[in-house]
C-alpha positions in Angstrom: 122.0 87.2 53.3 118.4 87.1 53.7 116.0 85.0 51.0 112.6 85.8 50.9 109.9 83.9 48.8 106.2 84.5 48.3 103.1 82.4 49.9 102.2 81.3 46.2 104.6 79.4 44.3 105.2 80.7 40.4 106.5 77.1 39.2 105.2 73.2 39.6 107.6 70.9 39.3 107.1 67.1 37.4 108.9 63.8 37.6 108.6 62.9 33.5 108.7 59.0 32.7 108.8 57.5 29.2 106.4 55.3 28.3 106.4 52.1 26.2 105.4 54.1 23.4 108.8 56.7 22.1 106.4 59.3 21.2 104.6 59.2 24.6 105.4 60.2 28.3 103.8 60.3 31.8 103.7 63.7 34.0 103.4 63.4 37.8 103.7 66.6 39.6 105.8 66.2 42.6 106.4 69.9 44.1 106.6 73.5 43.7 108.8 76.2 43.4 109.3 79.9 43.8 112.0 82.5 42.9 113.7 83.9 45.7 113.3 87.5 46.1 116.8 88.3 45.0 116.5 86.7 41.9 119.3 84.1 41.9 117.7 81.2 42.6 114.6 79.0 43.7 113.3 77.6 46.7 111.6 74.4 45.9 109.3 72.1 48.1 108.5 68.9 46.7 106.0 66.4 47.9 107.3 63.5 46.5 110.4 61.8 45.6 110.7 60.1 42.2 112.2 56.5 42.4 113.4 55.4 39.1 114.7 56.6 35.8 112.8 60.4 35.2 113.6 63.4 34.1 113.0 66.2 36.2 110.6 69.5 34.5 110.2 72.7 36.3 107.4 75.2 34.8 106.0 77.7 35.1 102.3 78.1 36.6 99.6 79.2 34.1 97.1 81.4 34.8 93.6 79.0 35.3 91.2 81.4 33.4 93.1 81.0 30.4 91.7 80.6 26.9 88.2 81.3 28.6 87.4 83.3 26.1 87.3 80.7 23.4 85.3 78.4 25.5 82.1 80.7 26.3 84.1 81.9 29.4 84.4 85.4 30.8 84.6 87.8 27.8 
């Protein structure tokens, strides 16, 4: 079987760490991921490794222009 994945990757993926605080936590993004082109997985990459206690997120990438509107962007 062969996998295929695009050059641009359509999810980051973040080590999440509680923080003191219950109601707060700490974000590092630590790789990327992208679907294969069959559709029944991902191929991820990541950059670094967490050490330690986190939770592992994977998301998907938003667009960067949005909400420009709102913010005296394009139109």
């Amino acid at each position: 079987m062969t996998v295929t994945q695009s050059k641009k990757p359509t999810h980051r993926i973040y080590a999440v760490r509680k923080t003191d605080s219950e109601s707060s936590s700490r974000w590092f993004e630590i790789g990327a991921a992208w679907p294969n082109k069959d559709g029944k997985g991902f191929s991820v990459k990541l950059t670094l490794m967490p050490v330690g206690d986190a939770d592992i997120v994977i998301r998907e990438i938003e667009p960067e222009n949005k909400g420009l509107d709102a913010e005296g962007g394009a139109q």
